[in-house]
N, C-alpha and C positions, 0 to 999 in steps of 0.2 A: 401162372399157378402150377406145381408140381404135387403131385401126391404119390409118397414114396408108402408103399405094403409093406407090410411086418413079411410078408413071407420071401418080398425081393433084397432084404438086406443079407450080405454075408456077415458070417461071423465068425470069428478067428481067437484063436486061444493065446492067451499073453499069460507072466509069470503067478499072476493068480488067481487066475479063473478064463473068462470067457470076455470078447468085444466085439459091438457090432457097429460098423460105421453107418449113421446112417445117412446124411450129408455133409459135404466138404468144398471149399470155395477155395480158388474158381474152378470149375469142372476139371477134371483130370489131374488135380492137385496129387500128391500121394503124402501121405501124414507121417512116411519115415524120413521122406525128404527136408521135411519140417521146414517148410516153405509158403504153407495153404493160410489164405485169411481168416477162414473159419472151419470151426470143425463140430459137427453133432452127434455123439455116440449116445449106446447105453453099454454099461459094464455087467458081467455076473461076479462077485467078489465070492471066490471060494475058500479062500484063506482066510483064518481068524485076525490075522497082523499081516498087514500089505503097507509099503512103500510105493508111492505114484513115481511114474519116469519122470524126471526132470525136464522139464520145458521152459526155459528159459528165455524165450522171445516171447510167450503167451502169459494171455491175463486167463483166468478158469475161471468157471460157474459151475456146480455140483448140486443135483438135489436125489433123493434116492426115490422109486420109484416102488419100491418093495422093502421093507426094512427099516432099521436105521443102523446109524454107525457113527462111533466116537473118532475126530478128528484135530491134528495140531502142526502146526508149522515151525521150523525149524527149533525144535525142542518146547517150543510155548505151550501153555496151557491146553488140557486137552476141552473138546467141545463135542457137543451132538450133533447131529444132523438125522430128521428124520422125515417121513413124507409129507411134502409142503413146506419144507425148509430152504433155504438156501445157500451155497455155503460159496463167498467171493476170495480169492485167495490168488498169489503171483505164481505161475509155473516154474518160475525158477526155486522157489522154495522145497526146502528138504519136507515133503506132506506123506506123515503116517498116518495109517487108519487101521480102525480095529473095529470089527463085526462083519458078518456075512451079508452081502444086498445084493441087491441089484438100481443100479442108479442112471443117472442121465447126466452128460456130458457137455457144456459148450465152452471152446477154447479158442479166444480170439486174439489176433498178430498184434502186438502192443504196438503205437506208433500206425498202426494203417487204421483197425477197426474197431469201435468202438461196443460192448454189449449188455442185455441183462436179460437174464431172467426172471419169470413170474408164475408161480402154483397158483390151481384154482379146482375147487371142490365144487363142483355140482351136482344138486341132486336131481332126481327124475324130474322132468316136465321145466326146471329152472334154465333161465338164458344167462349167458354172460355179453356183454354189450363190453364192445373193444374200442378204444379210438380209433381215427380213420390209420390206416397205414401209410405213410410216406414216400415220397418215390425216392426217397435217399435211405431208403431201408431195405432187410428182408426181413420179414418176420417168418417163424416156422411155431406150429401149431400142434403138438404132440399128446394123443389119447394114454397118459400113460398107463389108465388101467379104467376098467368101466366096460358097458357095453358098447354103446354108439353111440354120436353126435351127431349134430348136422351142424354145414358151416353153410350162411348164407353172406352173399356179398351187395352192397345195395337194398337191400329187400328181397337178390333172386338168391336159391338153394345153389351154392356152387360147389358142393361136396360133401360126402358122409364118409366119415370113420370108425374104423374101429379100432381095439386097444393095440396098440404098439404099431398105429399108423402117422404118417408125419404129414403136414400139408405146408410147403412151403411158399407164400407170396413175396414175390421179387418185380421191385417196382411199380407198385400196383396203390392205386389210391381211392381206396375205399372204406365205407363204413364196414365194419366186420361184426357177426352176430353171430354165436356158439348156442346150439341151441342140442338137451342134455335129454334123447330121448331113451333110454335107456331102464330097465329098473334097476334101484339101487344108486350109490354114487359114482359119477365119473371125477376121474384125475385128469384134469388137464396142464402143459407144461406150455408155456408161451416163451420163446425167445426171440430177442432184436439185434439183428447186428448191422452196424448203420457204419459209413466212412470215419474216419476218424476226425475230429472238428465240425462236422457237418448235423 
């Protein structure tokens, strides 16, 4: 289990705002190389109209964290995406967007890794009950906005977070329970990225 702080991610400016990587496989990957199995950001979009980089070895998963914003693929009709949404699309596609957010990122290597995404609203004192996790997966567990969680594993508490922390299990097979101590709602972002066929 890894538990990556909002305050140990860098973050670096690209052509329309701001990007923070905050996990990338297998370690030491670098994402210009564009060579990594996975990849987990979140974006600031400061531009009203952004074009995404082209990634053409990647399948993408998009959901926005703050905001929303209208999206379309190589000239096709345009669509929304707003928090709790999710948006699956090929990285080789020509992807425009229009609105200011900030969102969350997962891009996996077509051909090795397979993935998805999943939004989840909980309010105070509410659990979320996950399936066991896989020892042919990682899953990663993202507070995108809220106070706190506790993530317990088995029955034991094996971690607390807060917003814009990531908790990553990497071959670990366990029941998993999110539990939303907070007041108010939290956002939680769940992603899987498992071998490809497996």
């Amino acid at each position: 289990m890894i538990i990556i702080r909002s305050n140990e991610v860098i973050t670096t400016k690209w052509s329309g705002g701001t990007t923070s990587q905050l996990a990338i496989a297998p370690a030491g990957a670098v994402y210009a190389d564009r060579d990594f199995d996975w990849r987990l950001s979140s974006a600031e979009v400061n531009d009203e109209k952004s074009t995404f980089t082209p990634l053409p070895d990647y399948h993408r998963f998009l959901t926005t964290r703050k905001g929303s914003l209208k999206m379309r693929h190589d000239g096709g009709e345009w669509y929304s995406v707003g928090e709790g949404d999710v948006a699956e699309f090929e990285g080789a596609s020509l992807t425009e967007s229009e609105g200011k957010v900030t969102d969350y990122n997962l891009m996996v290597r077509k051909g090795r890794i397979e993935g998805s995404m999943d939004t989840e609203f909980l309010e105070d004192g509410e659990t979320l009950f996950m399936d066991a996790i896989k020892k042919s997966e990682v899953t990663a567990i993202y507070l995108s906005k809220g106070g706190h969680i506790s993530v317990f594993c088995d029955g034991k508490k094996a971690a607390e977070l807060g917003e814009g922390d990531l908790l990553i299990f990497e071959e670990d097979d366990h029941a998993v329970e999110v539990f939303a101590n907070a007041e108010g709602e939290v956002y939680i972002i769940r992603t899987d990225m498992r071998v490809a066929g497996k």
